[in-house]
C-alpha positions in Angstrom: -31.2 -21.0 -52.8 -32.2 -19.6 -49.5 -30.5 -20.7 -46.5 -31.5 -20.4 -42.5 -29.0 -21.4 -40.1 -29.7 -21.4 -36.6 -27.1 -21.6 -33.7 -26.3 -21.1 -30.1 -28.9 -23.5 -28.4 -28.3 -25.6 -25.3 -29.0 -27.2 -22.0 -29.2 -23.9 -19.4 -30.5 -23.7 -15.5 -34.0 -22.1 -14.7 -33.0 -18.4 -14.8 -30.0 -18.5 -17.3 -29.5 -16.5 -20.1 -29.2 -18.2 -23.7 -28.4 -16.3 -27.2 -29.5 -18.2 -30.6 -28.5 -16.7 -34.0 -29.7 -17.1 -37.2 -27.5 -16.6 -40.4 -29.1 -16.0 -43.8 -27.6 -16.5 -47.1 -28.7 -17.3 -50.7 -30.7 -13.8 -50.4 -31.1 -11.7 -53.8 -33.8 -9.9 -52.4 -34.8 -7.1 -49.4 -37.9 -6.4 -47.6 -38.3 -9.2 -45.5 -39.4 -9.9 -41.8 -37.4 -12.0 -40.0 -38.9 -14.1 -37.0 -38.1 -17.1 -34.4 -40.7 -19.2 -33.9 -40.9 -22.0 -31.6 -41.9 -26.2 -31.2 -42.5 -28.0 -27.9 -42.8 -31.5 -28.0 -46.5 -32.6 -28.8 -47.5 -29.0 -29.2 -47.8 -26.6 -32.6 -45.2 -24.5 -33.5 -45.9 -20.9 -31.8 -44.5 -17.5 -32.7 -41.5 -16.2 -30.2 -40.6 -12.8 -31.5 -40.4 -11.0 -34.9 -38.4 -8.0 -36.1 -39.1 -5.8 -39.5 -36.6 -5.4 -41.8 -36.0 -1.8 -41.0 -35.6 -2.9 -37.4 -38.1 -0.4 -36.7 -40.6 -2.4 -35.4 -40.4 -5.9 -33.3 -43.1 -7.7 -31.8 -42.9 -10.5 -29.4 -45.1 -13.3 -27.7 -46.6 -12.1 -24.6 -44.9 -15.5 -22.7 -41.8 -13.8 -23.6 -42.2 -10.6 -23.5 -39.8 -8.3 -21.4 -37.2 -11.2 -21.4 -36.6 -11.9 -24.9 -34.4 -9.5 -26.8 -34.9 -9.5 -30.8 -32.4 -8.3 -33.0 -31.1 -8.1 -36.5 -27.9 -7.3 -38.8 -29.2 -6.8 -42.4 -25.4 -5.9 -43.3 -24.4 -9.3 -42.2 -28.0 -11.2 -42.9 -28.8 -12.1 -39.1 -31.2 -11.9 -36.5 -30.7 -12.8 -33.3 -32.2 -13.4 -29.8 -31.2 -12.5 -26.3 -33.2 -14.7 -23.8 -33.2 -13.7 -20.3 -34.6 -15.4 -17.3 -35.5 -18.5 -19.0 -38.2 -20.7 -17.5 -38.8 -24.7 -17.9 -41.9 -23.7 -20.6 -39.7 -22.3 -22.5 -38.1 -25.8 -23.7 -38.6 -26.3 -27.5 -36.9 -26.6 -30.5 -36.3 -22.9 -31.7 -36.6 -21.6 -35.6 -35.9 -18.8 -37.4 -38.2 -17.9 -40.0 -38.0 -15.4 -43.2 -41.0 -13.7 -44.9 -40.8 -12.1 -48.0 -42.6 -8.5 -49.6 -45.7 -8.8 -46.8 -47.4 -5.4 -46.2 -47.1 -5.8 -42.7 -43.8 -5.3 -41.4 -43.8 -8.9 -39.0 -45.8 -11.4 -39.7 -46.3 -13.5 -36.6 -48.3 -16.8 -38.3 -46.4 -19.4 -39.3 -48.1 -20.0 -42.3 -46.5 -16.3 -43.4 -43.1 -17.5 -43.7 -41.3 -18.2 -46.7 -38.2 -19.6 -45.1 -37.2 -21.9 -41.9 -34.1 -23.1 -40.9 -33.6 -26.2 -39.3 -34.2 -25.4 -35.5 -32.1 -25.3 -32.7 -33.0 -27.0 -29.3 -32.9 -25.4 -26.1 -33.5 -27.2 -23.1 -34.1 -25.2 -19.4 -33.8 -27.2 -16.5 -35.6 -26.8 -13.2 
């Protein structure tokens, strides 16, 4: 049974720096994207950053791009993600995702994941 455990979320200050984590286990397969999506209140859950299972290729949000740092360990089964410069609009519930065997190497819809953890919340203060 496939498991997503997300960490590292928290109350920070406009301009702080936050790192979540997301620790896999259950796997018996490779080949899979990893992503973190995210959900603010009242809104749908939109896609943060995504990185290929080679590492090779990452994509990110363009709300988050150049601050947000994407990053994965396949010898350890995590991804992780630096956020810099965090703004108020970036308040949500954070996820990590899992896709399996896609031709793509990130999928960045929601509806292309085969796994979510739980969520983390992280909350940026004005």
């Amino acid at each position: 049974q496939v498991q997503l455990v997300e960490s590292g979320g928290g109350l920070v200050q406009a301009g702080g720096s936050l790192r979540l984590s997301c620790a896999a286990s259950g796997l018996t397969f490779s080949n899979y994207c990893m992503d973190w999506f995210r959900q603010a209140p009242g809104k749908e859950r939109e896609f943060v950053a995504g990185v290929s299972w080679s590492a090779g290729t990452t994509v990110y949000s363009d709300s988050v791009k150049g601050r947000f740092t994407i990053s994965r360990d396949n010898a350890k089964n995590t991804v992780s993600l630096q956020m810099n410069n965090l703004k108020p609009e970036d308040t949500a519930v954070y996820y990590c995702g899992l896709g399996v065997g896609h031709t793509v190497p990130v999928i960045t819809a929601p509806e292309g994941m085969d796994y979510w953890g739980k969520g983390t919340l992280v909350t940026v203060s004005s």
